[in-house]
N, C-alpha and C positions, 0 to 999 in steps of 0.2 A: 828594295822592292817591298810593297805593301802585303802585307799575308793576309788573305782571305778567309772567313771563315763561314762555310758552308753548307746549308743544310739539303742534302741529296736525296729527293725522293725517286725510290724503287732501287729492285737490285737484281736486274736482267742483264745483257748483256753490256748497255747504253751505261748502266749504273755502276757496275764492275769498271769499265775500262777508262770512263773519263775520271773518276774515283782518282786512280792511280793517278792519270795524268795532273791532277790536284797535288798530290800529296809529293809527288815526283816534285814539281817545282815549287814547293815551299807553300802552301795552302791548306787547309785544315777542315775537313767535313764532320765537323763537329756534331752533326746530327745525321742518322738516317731515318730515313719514313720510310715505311712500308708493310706491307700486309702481315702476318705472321707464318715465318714460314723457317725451315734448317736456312735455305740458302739465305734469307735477310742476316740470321742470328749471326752466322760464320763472317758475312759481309762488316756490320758493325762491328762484329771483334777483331778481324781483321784490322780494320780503321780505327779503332779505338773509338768510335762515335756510339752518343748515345741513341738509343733507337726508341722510336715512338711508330707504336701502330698506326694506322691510317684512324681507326675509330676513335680514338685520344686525343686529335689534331686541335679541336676544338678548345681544350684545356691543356693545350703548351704554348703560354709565349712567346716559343722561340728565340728566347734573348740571345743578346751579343751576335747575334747573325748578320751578314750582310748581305747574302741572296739565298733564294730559297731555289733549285733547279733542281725538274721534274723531269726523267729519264726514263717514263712509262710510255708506253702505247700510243700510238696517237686515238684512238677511241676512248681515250681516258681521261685524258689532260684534263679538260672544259669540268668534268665530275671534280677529277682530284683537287683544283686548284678552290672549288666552293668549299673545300671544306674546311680552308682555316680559319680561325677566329677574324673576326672583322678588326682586329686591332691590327695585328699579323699584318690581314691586307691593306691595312692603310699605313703600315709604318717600312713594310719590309720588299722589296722588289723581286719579282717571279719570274724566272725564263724558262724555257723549252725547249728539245733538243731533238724537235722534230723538221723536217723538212716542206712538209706537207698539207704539214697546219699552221692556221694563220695564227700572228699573237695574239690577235683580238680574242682567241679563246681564253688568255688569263684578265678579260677586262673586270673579272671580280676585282682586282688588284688596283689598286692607284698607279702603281709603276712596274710595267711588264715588258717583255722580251722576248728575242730569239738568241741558241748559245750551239750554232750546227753544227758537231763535226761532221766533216763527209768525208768519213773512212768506214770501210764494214769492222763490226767488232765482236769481236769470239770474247768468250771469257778463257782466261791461261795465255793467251796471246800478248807478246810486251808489243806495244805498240809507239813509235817513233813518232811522240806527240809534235815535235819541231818544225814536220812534216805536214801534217793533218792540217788543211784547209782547217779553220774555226770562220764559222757566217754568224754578222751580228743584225740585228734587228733591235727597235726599241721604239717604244712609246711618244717618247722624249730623249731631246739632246744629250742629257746630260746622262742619265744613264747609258745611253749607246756609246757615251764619252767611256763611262766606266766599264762595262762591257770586256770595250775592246783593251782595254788596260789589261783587265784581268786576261784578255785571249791572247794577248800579245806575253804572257809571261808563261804562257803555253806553247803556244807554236808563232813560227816565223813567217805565218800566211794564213794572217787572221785580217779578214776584211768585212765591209758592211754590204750587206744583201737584202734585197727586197724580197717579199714572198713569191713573187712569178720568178724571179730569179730562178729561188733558189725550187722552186719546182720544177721548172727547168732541168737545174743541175739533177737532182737525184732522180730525177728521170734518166737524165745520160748517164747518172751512175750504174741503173737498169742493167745498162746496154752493158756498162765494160767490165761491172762485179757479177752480176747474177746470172747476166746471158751467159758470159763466158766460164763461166764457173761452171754451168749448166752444158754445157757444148762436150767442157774436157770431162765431164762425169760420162756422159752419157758415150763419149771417144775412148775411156776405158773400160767401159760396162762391156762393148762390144769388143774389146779387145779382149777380156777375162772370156768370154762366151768362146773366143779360137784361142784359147790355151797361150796367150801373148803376155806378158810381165808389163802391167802398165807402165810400170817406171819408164818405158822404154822413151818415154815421151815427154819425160820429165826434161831433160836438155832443150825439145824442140817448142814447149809452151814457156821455158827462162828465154831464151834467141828471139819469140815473136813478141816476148813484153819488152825485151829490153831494145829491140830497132824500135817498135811504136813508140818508145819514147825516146829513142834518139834519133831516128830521121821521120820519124810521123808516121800515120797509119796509111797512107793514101800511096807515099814511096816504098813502105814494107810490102804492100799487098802482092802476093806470089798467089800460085796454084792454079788447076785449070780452066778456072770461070775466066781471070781475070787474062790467060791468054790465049780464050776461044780453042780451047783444047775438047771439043765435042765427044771426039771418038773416048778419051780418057772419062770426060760425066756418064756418057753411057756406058762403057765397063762399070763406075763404081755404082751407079742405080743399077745396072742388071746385079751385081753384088747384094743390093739390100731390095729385091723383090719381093723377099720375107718379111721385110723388117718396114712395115707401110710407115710408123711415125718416123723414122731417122730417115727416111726413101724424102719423105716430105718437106724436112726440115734443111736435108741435101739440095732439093731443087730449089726453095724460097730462097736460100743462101746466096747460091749458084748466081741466079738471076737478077738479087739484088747487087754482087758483087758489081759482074756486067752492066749492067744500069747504072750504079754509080760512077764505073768510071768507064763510062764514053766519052 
């Protein structure tokens, strides 16, 4: 297997975890960029990578590199990627690890890209890169060639995605990381409010992720919307006639449950 050697710009979440996922299977982030900050400094030394500020970029080289990946913001990229040296850009190829934005924002570059994972990423979290969708995008053939070489010695579901794809996708990601994520916060908030041990709930949010993904979400759907249980929605809205946001997010639910499956 070819070893990689890679220069990682920023060091947020996106910069932490794919990081790892590099170094995990035999790859080398020989450089970090990024702003001046504790969390860059700890990052680099963690990595053993040299670290160059973003205002420096102009006078490094970047030799012996073979891609340069930008794991900043997406209102950032289109900025950060201007500011390499124009040798850089004509010699060294640049991807993005955003979903959202198109490649064309690194067209400073001669040879640019897309490098997605779509998984959420905490920093301190080990993450099962084997697993992790990786989406490729590219410029040109041949780098989308290498790309996906290098994704494929990451994970075992690495594929080539277009940009509406992949907006697409991290749109449903929306739905099934943030909403839900957002639903059980907000299902233990009100459970601490009536002196209840949210844990309590911890077995019954493992049983609804693991049927979703073994008989689908359409066979898992249980609860009272979905078997026209009226008298039961109206106990639990008369329950939250204090509580108008969770009252409201109860009935949109409800109703799109029913609605989808008629």
């Amino acid at each position: 297997m070819e070893s990689w050697r890679i220069a990682l710009v920023g060091s947020g979440r996106m910069a932490h975890n794919l990081s790892e996922g590099f170094i995990q299977n035999g790859h080398v982030v020989s450089h970090l960029i990024a702003r001046p900050s504790k969390k860059a400094e700890a990052l680099s030394q963690h990595l053993n990578a040299q670290w160059i500020s973003l205002d420096n970029l102009q006078q490094n080289g970047l030799q012996q590199v073979d891609v340069v990946v930008l794991a900043v913001s997406d209102d950032v990229i289109e900025e950060i990627s201007s500011l390499f040296s124009d040798e850089v850009q004509g010699r060294i190829p640049i991807v993005h690890t955003s979903a959202s934005t198109p490649m064309e924002s690194l067209k400073s570059f001669r040879r640019f890209g897309v490098f997605y994972p779509f998984q959420t990423m905490t920093i301190g979290r080990n993450i099962t890169w084997n697993e992790v969708p990786i989406l490729i995008e590219a410029n040109d053939k041949d780098l989308e060639a290498r790309l996906m070489q290098l994704a494929t010695t990451i994970s075992a579901k690495a594929q080539i995605m277009s940009h509406t794809q992949r907006k697409a996708l991290h749109l449903a990601g929306v739905y099934v990381n943030n909403f839900t994520n957002h639903l059980v916060n907000l299902a233990q908030d009100y459970l601490e409010e009536h002196a209840i041990d949210p844990s309590l709930t911890h077995a019954l949010v493992q049983e609804t992720m693991l049927k979703v993904l073994e008989i689908g979400p359409k066979q898992a759907q249980t609860g009272p919307a979905i078997r026209g249980d009226e008298k039961t929605i109206a106990a639990h809205l008369a329950e939250l006639q204090d509580k108008e946001k969770l009252a409201k997010i109860y009935k949109q639910l409800s109703e799109s449950i029913r609605d989808h499956n008629k």
